[in-house]
C-alpha positions as CSV (number, residue, x, y, z in Angstrom):
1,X,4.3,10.6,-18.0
2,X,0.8,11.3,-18.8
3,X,-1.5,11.7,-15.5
4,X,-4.3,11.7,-17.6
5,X,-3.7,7.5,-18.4
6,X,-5.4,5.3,-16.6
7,X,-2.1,3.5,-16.1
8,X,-0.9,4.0,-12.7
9,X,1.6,5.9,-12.3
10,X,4.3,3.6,-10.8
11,X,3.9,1.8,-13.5
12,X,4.3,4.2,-16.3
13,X,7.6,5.1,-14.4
14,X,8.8,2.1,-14.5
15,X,8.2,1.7,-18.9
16,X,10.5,5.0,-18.8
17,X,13.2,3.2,-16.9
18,X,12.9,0.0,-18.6
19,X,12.7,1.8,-22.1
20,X,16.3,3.3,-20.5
21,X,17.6,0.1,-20.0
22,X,16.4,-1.5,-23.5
23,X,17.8,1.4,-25.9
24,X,20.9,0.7,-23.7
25,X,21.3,4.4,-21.9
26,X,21.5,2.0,-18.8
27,X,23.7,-0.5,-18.7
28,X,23.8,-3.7,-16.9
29,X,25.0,-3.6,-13.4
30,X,24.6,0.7,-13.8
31,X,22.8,2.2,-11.0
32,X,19.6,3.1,-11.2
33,X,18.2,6.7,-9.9
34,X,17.9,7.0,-6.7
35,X,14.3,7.0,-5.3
36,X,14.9,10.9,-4.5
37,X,16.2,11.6,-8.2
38,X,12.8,9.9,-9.2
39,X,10.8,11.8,-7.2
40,X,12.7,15.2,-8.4
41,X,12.3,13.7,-12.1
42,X,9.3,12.6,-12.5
43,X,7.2,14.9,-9.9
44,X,5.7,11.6,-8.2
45,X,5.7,10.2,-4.7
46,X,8.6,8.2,-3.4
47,X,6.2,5.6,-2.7
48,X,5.7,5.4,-6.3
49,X,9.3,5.3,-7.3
50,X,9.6,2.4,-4.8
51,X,7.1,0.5,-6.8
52,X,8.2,1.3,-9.7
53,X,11.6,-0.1,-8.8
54,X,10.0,-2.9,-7.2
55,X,7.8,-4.0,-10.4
56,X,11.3,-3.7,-12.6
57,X,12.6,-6.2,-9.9
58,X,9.8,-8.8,-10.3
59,X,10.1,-8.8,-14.0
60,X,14.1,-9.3,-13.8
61,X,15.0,-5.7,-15.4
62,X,16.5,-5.1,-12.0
63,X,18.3,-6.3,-8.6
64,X,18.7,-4.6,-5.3
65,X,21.2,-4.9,-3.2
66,X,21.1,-3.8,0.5
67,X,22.6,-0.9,1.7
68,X,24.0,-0.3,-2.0
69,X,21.1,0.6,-4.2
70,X,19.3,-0.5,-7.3
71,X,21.2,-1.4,-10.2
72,X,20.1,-3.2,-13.6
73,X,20.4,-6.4,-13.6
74,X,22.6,-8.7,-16.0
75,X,21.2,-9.3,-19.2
76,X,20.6,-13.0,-18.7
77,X,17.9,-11.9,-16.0
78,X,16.0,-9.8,-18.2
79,X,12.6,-11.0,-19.4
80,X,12.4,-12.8,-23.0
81,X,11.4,-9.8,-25.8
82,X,9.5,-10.9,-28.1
């Protein structure tokens, strides 16, 4: 993570998860890091961790099921790489 970027940093958190999930050290349907382990991790806010997890959700890298956790999602629901 580079603070000095001017991409925020939630953002940049989530391109090191979703590079994770790409090069395949992250399965689908494997957990992702809790919002604590990100926090411990990365050295951000858990705000920021929440957004990053949230972004990887819109784009369909990730679901989030309730009381369980995040997890990444099955490959079908992963965005078209072009």
């Amino acid at each position: 993570m580079d603070r000095f970027d001017p991409t925020p940093i939630y953002q940049q958190v989530a391109a090191i998860i979703r590079e994770r999930i790409k090069n395949g050290e992250l399965g689908p349907r494997d957990r992702l890091p809790s919002e604590s382990e990100m926090v411990r991790d990365h050295g951000v806010a858990r705000d920021t961790a929440r957004q990053a997890v949230a972004l990887l959700r819109e784009e369909g890298w990730v679901m989030t099921l309730p009381q369980r956790g995040s997890f990444v999602a099955d490959r079908e629901s992963w965005p078209a790489q072009g």
